[in-house]
N, CA, C and O atoms as CSV, one atom per row, in Angstrom:
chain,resi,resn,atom,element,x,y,z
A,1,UNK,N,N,190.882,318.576,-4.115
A,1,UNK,CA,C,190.205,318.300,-5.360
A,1,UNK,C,C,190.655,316.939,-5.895
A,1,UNK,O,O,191.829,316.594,-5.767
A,2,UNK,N,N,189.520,315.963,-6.643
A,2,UNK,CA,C,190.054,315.291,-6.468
A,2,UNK,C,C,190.031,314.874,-8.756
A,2,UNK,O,O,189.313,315.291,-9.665
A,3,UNK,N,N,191.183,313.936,-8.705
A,3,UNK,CA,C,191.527,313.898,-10.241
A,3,UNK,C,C,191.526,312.547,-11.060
A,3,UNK,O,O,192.173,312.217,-12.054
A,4,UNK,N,N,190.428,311.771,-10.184
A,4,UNK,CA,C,190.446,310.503,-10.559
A,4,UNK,C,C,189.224,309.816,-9.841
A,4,UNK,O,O,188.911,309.828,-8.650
A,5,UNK,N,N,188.632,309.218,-10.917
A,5,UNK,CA,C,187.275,308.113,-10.421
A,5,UNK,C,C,187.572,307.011,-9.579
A,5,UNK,O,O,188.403,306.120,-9.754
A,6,UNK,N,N,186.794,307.187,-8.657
A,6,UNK,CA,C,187.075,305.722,-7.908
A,6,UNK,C,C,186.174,304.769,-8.022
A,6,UNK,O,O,185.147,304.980,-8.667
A,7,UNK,N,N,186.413,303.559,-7.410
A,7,UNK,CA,C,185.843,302.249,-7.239
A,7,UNK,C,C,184.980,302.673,-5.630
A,7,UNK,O,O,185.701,302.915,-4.662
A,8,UNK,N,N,183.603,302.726,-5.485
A,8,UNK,CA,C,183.358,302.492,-4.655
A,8,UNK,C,C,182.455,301.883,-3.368
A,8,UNK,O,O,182.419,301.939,-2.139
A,9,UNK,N,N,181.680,301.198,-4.620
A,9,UNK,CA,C,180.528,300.093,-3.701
A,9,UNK,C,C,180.864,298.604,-4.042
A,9,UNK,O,O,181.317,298.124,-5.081
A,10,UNK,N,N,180.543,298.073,-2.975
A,10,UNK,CA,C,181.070,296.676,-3.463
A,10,UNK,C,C,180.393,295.748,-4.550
A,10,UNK,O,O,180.983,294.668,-4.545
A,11,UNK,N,N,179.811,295.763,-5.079
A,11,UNK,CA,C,179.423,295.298,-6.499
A,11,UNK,C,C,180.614,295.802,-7.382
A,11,UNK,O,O,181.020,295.135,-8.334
A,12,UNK,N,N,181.008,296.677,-7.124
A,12,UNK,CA,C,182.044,297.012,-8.368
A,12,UNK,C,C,183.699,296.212,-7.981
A,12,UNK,O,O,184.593,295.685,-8.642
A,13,UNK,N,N,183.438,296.503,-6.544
A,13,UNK,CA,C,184.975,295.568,-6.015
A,13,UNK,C,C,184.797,294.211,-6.827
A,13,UNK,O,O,185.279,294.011,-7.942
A,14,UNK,N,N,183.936,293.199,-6.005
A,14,UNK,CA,C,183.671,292.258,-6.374
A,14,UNK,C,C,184.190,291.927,-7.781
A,14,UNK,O,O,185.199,291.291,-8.085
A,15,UNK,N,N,183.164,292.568,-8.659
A,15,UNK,CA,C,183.656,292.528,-10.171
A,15,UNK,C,C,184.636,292.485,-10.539
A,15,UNK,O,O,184.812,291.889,-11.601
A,16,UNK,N,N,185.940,293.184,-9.744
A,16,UNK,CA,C,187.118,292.896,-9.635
A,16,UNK,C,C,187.782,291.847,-9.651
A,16,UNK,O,O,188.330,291.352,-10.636
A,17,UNK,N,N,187.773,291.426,-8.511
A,17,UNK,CA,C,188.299,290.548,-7.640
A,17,UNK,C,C,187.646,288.904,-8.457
A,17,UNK,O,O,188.335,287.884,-8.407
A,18,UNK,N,N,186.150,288.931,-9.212
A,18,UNK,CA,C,186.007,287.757,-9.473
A,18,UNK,C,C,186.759,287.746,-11.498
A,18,UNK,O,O,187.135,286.772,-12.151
A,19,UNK,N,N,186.704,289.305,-11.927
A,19,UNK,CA,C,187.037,288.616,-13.173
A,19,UNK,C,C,188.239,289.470,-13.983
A,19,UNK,O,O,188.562,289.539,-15.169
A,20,UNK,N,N,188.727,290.073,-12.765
A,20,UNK,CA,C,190.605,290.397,-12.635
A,20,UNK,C,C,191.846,289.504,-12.408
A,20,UNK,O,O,192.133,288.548,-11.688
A,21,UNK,N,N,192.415,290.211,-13.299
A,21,UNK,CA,C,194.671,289.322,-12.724
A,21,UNK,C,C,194.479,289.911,-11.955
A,21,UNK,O,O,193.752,290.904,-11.915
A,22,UNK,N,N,195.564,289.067,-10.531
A,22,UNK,CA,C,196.013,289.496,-9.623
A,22,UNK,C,C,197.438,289.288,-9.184
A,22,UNK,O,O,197.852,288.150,-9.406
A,23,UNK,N,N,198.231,290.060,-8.652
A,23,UNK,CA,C,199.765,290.135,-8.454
A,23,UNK,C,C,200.091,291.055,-7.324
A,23,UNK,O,O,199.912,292.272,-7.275
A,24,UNK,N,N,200.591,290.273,-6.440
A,24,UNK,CA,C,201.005,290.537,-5.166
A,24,UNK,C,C,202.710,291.087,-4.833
A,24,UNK,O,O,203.644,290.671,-5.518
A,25,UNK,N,N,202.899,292.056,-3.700
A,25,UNK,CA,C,204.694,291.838,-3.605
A,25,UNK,C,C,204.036,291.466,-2.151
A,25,UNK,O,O,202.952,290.932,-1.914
A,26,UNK,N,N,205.348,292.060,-1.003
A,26,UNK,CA,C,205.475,292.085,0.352
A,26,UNK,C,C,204.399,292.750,0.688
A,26,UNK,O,O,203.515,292.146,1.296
A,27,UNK,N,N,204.206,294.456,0.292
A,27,UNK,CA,C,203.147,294.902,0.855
A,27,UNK,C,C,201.735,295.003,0.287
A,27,UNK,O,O,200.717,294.902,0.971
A,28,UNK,N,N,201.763,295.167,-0.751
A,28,UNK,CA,C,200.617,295.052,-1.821
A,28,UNK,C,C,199.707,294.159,-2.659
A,28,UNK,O,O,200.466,293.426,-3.293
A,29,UNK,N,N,198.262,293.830,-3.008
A,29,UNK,CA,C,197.758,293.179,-3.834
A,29,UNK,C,C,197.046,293.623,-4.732
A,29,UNK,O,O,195.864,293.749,-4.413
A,30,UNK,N,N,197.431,294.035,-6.178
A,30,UNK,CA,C,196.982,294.264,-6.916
A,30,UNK,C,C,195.921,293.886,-7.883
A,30,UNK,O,O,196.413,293.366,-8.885
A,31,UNK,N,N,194.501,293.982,-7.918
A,31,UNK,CA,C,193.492,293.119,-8.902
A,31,UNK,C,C,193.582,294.519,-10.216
A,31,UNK,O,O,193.786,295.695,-9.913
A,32,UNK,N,N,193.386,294.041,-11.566
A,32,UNK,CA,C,192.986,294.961,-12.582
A,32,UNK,C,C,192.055,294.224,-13.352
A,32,UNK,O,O,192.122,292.995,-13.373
A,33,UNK,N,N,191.095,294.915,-14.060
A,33,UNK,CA,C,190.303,294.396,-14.983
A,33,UNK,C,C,190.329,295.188,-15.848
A,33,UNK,O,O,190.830,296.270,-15.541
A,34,UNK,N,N,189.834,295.026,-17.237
A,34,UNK,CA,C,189.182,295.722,-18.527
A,34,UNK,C,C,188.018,296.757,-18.290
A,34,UNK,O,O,186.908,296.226,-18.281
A,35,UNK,N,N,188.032,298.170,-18.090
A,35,UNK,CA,C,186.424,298.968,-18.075
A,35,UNK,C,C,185.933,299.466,-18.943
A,35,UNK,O,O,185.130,300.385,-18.781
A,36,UNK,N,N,186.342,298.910,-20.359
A,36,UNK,CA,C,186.212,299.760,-21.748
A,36,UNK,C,C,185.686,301.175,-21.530
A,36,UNK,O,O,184.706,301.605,-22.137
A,37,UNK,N,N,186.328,301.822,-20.707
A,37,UNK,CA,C,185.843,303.373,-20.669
A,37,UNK,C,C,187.486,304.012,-21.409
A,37,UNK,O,O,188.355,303.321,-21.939
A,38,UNK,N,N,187.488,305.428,-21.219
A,38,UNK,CA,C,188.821,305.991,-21.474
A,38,UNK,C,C,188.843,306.825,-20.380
A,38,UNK,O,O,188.667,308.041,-20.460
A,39,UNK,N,N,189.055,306.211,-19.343
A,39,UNK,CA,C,189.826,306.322,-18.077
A,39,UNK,C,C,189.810,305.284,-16.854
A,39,UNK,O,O,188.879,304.485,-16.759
A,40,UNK,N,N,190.709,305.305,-16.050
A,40,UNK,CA,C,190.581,304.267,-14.742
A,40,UNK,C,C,189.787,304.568,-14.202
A,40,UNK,O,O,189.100,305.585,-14.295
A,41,UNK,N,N,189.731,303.567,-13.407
A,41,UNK,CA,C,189.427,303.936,-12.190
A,41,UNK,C,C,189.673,303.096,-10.914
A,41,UNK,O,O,189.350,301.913,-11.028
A,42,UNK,N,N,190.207,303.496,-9.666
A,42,UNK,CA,C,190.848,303.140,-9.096
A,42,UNK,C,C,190.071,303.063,-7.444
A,42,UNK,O,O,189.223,303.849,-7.021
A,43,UNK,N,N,190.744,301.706,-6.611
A,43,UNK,CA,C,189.693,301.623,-5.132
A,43,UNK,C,C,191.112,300.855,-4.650
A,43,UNK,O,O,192.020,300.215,-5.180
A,44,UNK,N,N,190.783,301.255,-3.508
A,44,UNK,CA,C,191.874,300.835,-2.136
A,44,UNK,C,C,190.985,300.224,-1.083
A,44,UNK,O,O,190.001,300.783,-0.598
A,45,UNK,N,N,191.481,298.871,-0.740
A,45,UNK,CA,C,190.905,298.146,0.316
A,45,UNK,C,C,191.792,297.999,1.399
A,45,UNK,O,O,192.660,297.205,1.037
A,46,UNK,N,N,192.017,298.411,2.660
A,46,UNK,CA,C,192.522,298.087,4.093
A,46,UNK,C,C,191.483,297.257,5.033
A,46,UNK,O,O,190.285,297.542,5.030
A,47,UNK,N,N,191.942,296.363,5.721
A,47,UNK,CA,C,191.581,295.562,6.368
A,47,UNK,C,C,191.775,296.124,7.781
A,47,UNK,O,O,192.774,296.780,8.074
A,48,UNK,N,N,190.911,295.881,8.544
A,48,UNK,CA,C,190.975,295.932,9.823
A,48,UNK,C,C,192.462,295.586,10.663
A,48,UNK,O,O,193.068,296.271,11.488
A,49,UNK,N,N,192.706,294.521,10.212
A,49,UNK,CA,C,194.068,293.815,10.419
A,49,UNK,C,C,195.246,294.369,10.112
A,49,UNK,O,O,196.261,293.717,10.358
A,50,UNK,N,N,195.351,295.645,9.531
A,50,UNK,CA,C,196.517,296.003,9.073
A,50,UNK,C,C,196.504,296.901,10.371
A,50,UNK,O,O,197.713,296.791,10.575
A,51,UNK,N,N,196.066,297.718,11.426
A,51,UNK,CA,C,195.569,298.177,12.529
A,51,UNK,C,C,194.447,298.960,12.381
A,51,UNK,O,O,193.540,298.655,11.606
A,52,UNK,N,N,194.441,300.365,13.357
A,52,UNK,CA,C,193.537,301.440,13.978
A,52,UNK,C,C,193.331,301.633,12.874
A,52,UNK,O,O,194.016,301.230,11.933
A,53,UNK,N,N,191.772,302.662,12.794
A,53,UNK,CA,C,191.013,303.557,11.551
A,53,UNK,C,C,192.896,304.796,11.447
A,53,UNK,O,O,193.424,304.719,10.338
A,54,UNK,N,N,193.413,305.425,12.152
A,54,UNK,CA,C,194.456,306.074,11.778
A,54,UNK,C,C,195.676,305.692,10.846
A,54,UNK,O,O,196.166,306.281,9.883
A,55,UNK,N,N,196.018,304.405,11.520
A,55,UNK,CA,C,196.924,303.525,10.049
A,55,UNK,C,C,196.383,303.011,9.117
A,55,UNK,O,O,197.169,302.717,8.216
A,56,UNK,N,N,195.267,302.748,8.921
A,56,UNK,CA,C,194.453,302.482,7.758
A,56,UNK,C,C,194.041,303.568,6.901
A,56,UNK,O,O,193.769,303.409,5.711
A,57,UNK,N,N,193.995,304.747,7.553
A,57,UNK,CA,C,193.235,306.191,6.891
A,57,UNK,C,C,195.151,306.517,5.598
A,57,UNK,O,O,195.290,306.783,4.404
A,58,UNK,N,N,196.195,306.278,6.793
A,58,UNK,CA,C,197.611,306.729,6.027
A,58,UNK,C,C,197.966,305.909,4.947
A,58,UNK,O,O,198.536,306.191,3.894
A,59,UNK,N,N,197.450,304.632,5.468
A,59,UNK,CA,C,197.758,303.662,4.265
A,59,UNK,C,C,197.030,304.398,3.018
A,59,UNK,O,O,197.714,304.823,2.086
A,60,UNK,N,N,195.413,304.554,3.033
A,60,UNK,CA,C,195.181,304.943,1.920
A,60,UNK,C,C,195.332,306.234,1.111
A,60,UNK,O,O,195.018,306.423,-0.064
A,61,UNK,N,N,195.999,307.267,2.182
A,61,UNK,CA,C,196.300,308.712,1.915
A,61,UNK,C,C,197.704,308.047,0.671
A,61,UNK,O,O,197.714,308.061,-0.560
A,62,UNK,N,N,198.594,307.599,1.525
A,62,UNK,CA,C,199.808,307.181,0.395
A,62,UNK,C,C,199.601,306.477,-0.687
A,62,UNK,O,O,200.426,306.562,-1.597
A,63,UNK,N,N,198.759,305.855,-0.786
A,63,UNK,CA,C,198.148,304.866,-1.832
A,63,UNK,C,C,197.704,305.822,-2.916
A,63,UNK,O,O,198.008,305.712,-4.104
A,64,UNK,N,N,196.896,306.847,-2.343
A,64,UNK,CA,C,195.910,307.533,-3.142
A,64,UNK,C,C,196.835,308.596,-3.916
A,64,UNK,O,O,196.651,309.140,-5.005
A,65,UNK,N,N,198.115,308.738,-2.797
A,65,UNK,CA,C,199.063,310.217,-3.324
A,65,UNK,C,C,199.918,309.061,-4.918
A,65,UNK,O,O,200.105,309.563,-6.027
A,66,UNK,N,N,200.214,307.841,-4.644
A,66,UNK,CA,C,201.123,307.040,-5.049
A,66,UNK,C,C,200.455,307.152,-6.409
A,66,UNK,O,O,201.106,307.647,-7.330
A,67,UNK,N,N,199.223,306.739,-6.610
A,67,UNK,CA,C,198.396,306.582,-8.027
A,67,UNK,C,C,198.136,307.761,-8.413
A,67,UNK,O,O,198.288,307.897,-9.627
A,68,UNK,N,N,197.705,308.945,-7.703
A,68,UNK,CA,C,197.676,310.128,-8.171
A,68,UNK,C,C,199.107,310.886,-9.241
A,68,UNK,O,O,199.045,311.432,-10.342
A,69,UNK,N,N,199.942,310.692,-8.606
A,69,UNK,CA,C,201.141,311.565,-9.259
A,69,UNK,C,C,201.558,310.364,-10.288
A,69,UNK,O,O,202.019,310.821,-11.334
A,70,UNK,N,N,201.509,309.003,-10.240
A,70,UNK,CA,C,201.682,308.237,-11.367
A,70,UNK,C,C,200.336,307.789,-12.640
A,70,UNK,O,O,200.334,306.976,-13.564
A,71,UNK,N,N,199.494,308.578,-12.225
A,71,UNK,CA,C,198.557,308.223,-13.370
A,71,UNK,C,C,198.717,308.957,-14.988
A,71,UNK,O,O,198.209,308.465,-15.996
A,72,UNK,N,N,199.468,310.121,-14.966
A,72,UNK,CA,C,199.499,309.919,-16.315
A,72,UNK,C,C,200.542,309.022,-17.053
A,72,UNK,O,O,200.775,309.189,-18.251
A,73,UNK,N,N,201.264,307.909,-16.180
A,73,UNK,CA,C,202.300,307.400,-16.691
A,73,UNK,C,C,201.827,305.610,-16.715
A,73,UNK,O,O,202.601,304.654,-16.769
A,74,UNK,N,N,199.697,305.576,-16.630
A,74,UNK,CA,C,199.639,304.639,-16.879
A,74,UNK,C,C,198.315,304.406,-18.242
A,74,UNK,O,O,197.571,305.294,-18.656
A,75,UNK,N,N,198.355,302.749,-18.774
A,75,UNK,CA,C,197.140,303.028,-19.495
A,75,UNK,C,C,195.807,303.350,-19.160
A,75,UNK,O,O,195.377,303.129,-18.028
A,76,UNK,N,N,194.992,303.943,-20.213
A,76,UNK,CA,C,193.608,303.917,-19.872
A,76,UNK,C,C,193.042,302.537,-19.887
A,76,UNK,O,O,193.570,301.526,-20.351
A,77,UNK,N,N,191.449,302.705,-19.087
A,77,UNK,CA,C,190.731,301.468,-19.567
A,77,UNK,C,C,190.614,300.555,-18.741
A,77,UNK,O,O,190.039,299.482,-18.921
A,78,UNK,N,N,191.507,301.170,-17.155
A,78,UNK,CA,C,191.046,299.447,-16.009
A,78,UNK,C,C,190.545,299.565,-14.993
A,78,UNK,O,O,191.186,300.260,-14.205
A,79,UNK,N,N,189.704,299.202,-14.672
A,79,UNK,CA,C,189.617,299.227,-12.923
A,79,UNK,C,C,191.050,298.610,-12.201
A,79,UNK,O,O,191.553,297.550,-12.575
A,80,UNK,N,N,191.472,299.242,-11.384
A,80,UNK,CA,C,192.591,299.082,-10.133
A,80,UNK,C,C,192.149,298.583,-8.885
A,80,UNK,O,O,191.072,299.131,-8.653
A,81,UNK,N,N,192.410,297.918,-8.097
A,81,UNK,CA,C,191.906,297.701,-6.655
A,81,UNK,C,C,192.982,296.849,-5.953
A,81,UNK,O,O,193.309,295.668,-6.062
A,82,UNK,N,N,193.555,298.211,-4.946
A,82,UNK,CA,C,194.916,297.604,-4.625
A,82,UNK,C,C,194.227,297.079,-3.041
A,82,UNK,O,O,193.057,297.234,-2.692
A,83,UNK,N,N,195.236,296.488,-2.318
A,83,UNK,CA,C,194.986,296.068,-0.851
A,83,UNK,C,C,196.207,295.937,-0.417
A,83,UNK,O,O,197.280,295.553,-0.883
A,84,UNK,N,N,195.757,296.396,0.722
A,84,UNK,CA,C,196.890,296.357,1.416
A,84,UNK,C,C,197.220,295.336,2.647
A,84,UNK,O,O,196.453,294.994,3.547
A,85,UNK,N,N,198.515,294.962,2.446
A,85,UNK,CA,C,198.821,293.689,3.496
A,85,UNK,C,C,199.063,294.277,4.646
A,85,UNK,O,O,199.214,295.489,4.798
A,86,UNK,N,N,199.098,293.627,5.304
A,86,UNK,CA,C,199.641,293.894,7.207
A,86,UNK,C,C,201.137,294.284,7.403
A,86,UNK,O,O,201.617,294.902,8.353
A,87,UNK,N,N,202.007,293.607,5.893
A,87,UNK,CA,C,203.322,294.109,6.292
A,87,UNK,C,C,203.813,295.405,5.644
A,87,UNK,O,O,204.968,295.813,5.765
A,88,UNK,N,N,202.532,296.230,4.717
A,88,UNK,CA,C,202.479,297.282,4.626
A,88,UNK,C,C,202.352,298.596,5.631
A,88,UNK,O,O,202.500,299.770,5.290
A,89,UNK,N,N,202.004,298.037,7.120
A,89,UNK,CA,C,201.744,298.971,8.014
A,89,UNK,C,C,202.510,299.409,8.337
A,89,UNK,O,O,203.145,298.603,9.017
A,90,UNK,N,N,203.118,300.611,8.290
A,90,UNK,CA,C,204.248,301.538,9.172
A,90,UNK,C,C,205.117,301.748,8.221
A,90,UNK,O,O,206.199,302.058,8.720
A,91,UNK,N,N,205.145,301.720,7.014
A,91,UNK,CA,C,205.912,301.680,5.530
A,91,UNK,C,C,205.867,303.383,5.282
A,91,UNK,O,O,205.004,304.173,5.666
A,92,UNK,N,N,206.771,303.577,4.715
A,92,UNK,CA,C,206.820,305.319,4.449
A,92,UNK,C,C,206.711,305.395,2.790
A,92,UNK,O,O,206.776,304.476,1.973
A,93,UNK,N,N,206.524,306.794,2.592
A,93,UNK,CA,C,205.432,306.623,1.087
A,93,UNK,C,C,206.569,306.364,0.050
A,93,UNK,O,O,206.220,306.445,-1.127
A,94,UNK,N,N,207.625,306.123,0.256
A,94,UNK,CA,C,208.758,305.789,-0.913
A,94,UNK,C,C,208.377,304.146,-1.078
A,94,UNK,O,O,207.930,303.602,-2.087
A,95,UNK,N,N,208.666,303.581,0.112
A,95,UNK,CA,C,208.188,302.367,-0.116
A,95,UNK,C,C,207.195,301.831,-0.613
A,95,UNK,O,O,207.353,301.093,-1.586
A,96,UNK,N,N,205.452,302.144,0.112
A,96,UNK,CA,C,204.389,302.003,-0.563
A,96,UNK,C,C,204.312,302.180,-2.304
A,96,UNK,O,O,203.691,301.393,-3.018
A,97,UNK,N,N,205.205,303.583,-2.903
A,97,UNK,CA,C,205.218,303.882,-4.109
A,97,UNK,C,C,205.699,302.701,-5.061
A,97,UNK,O,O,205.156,302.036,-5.942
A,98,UNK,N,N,206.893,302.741,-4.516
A,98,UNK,CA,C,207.749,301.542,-4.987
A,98,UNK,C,C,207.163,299.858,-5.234
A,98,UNK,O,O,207.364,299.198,-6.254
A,99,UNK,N,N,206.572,299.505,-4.284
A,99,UNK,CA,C,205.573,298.838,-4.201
A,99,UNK,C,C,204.176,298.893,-5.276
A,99,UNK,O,O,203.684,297.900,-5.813
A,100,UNK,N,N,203.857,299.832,-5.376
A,100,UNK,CA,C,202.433,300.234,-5.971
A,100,UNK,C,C,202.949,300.197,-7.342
A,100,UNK,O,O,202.180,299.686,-8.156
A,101,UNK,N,N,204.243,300.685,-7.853
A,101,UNK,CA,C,205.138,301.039,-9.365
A,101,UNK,C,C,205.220,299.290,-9.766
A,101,UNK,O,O,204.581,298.716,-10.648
A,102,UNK,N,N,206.141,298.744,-8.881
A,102,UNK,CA,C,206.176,297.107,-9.090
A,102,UNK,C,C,205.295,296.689,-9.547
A,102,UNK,O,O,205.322,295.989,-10.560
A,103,UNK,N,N,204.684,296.881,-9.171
A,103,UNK,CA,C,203.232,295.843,-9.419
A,103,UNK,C,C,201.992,296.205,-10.633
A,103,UNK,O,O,201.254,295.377,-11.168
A,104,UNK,N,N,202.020,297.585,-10.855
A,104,UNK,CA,C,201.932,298.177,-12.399
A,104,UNK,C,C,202.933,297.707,-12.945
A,104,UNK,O,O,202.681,297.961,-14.122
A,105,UNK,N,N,204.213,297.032,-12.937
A,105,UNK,CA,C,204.654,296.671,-13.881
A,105,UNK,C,C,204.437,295.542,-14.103
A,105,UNK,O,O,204.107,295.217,-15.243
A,106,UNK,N,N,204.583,294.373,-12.847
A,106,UNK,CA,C,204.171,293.413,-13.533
A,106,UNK,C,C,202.544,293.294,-14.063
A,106,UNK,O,O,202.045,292.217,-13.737
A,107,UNK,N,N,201.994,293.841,-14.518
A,107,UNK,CA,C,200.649,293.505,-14.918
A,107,UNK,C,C,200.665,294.674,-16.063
A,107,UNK,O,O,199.623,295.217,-16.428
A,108,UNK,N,N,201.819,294.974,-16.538
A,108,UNK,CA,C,202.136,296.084,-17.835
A,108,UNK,C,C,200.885,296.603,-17.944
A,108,UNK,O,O,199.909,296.282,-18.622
A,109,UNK,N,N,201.159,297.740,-16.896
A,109,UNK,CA,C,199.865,298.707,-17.079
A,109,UNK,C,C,200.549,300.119,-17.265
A,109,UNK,O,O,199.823,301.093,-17.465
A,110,UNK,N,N,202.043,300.275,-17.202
A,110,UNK,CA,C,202.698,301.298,-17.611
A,110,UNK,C,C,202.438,301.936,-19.274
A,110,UNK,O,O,202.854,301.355,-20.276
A,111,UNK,N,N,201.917,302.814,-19.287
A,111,UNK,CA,C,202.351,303.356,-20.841
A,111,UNK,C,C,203.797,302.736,-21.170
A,111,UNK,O,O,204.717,302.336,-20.456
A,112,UNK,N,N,203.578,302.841,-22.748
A,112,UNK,CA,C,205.140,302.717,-23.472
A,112,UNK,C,C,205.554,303.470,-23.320
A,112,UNK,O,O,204.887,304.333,-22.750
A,113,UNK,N,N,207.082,303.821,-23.715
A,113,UNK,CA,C,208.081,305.017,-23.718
A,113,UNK,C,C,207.735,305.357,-25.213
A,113,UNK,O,O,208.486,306.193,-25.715
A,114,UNK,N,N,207.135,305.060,-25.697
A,114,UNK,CA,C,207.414,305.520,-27.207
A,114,UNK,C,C,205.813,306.384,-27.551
A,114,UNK,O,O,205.729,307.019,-28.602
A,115,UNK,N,N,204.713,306.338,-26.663
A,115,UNK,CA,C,203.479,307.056,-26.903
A,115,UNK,C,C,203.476,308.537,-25.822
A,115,UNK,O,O,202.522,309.315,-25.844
């Protein structure tokens, strides 16, 4: 079941990518924009290049588990559209998380501690 809207034709990526911040670590690239809705919504892009449809399918299983169990600990209101780098491939889901947490922070998309 699933507990969160996604991003998923490319007109909506795009929209992203042309009028989103973006912030990168080692494995991750993060775009966010404004969706004046009251909720996210969130899309994962893998590249061919990161390898096979099988490491690409895990990349986005961890991605998807990573934002899932941290979404009530972020704001409403953005489109998300993470990607994943090549030196993300073969990464275990502590890392990816860790990664995915970073990078909500730098783009303070964490709730406050105080709401």
């Amino acid at each position: 079941m699933k507990h969160y809207c996604s991003i998923r034709n490319t007109r909506e990526f795009s929209a992203v990518y042309r009028g989103g911040k973006s912030k990168a670590n080692k494995y991750l690239v993060m775009y966010y924009k404004e969706n004046h809705l009251d909720y996210n919504r969130f899309g994962i892009s893998v590249s061919k290049k990161v390898g096979n449809s099988v490491v690409r399918h895990r990349m986005t299983r961890l991605l998807r588990e990573s934002y899932r169990l941290n979404q009530p600990k972020l704001k409403k209101g953005y489109d998300i559209v993470v990607i994943v780098r090549v030196l993300g491939k073969g990464k275990n889901y502590s890392e990816i998380e860790s990664a995915f947490l970073h990078l909500i922070d730098l783009h303070h998309l964490r709730k406050d501690d105080l709401n």
